[in-house]
N, C-alpha and C positions, 0 to 999 in steps of 0.2 A: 448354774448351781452345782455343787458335787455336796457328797451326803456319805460318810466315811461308815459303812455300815461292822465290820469288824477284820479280823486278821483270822487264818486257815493253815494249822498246821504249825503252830506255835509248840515251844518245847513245855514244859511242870515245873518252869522254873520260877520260885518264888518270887515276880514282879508282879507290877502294872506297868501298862502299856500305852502311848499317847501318840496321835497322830496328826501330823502338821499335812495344809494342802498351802500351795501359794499357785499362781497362775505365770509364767513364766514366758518371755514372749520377745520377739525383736524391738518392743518399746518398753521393757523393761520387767523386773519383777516386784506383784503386788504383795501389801504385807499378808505373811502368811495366818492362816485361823488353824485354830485346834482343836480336838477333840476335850473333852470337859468332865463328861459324864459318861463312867464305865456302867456298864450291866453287869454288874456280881453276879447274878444268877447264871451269866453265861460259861460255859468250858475254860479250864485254864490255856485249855491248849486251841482253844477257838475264840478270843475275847473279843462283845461283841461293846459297839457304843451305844446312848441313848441320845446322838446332841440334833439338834435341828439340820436342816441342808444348811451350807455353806453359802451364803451368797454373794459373789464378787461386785462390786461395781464394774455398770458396761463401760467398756472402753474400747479404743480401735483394733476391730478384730486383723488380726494376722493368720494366714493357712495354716501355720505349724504352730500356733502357740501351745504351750500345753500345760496341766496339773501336775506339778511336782507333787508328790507324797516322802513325810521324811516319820520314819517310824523309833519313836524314842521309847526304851526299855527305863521304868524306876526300880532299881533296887529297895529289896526290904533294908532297912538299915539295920534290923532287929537279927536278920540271916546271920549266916556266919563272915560273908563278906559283904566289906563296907558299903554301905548306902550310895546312892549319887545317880546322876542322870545320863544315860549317853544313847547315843544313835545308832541304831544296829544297821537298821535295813532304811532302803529308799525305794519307790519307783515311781511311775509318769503313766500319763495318756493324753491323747490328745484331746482336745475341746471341739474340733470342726470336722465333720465329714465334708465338707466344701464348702466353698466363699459364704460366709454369712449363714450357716446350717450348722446347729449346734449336735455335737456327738450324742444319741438319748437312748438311756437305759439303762442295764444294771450289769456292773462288770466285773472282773476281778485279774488283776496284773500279780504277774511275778514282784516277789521281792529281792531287791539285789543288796549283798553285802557292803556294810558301809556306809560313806559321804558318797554322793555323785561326784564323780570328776567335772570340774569346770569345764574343761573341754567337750565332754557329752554334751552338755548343757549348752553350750555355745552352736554344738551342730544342729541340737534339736531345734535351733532357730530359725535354721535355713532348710533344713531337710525334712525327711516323713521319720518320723517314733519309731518305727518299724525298720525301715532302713539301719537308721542309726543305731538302734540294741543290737540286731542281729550281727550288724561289723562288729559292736565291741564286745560281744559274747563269742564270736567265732575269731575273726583275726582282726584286731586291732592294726590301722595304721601306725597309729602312735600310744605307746602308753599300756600299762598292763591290762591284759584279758576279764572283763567286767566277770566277776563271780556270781552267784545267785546265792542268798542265804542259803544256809546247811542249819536242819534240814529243809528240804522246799516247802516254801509257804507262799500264801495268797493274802495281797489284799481284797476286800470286797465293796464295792461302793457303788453310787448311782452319781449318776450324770445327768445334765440335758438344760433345755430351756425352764426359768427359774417360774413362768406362768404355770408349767406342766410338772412341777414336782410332786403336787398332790397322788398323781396317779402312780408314781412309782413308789412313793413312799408308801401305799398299802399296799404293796407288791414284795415287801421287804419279808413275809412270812414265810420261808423254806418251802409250803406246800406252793406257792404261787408258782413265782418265774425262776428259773435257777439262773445265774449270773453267766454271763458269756465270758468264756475264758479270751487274755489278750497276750501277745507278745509271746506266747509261751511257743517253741518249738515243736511237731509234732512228735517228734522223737524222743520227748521231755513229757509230754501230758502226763503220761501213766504215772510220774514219779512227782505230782503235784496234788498236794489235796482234792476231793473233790469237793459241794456244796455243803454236805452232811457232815463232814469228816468232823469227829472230834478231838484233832490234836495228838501228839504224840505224848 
């Protein structure tokens, strides 16, 4: 299951915000689920959800399969600029810490500018998540240098085996567990929200 808890370090800019998960993997990708239900009462610049965990159908695990995250911005139509849907940010994590062991706990990944490039997406299926960001954020082989949204921001969400999600969904309170940062650089942390931040 994955459980899309909100975004960190978001701009004041009159939207809402919707977040797609799909599961992506050498036998293919499943259809994706969304987030449904905003929490109004949360930060504009930390917007959290209210929707249930996500829960895939099992299917044949692969090592590197992994959760795409695709992060879509609504325009006010009522603003000054026109209304409409579009995709700012993306990003991923894995599902397995090893053969048939599901990744668990409570995490939170960079958000990257953009669509994902097919090609990422194609190595994340042979390769480790880890590996692969780090090539196309520092020197791509092929293809322009993956960006990170400006300014840095965090997705934040839980993972794990869908029997065991009870226990981290009441973990989801700021005073409990604070989320484990992923993929981020160390030389990047400072300049990424942290769990409290409320947005720019």
């Amino acid at each position: 299951f994955v459980l899309v808890e909100g975004l960190r370090g978001m701009t004041t800019e009159k939207c809402l915000y919707k977040v797609t998960a799909e599961v992506v993997s050498e036998s293919g990708a499943v259809v994706s689920q969304f987030t449904a239900h905003h929490d109004f009462s949360s930060d504009i610049g930390c917007p959290c959800f209210l929707d249930e965990p996500f829960v895939f159908p099992k299917g044949k695990s692969t090592p590197n399969a992994v959760i795409l995250f695709r992060v879509f911005k609504m325009m006010d139509p009522s603003a000054d600029q026109p209304g409409g849907i579009l995709q700012i940010a993306w990003s991923a994590t894995k599902i397995f810490v090893e053969e048939n062991v599901a990744r668990h706990g409570r995490f939170a990944v960079p958000l990257y500018a953009g669509v994902p490039v097919p090609k990422i997406l194609d190595e994340m299926k042979s390769e480790r998540i880890d590996q692969v960001m780090l090539r196309w954020t520092t020197n791509p082989s092929s293809g322009p240098k993956l960006e990170y949204l400006k300014p840095y921001a965090l997705l934040v969400f839980c993972q794990g085996d869908a029997l065991r999600s009870q226990e981290l969904i009441t973990q989801r309170d700021p005073f409990h567990t604070d989320p484990r940062t992923l993929l981020v650089p160390s030389r990047l942390k400072r300049d990424f929200p942290c769990q409290d931040d409320e947005g720019y």
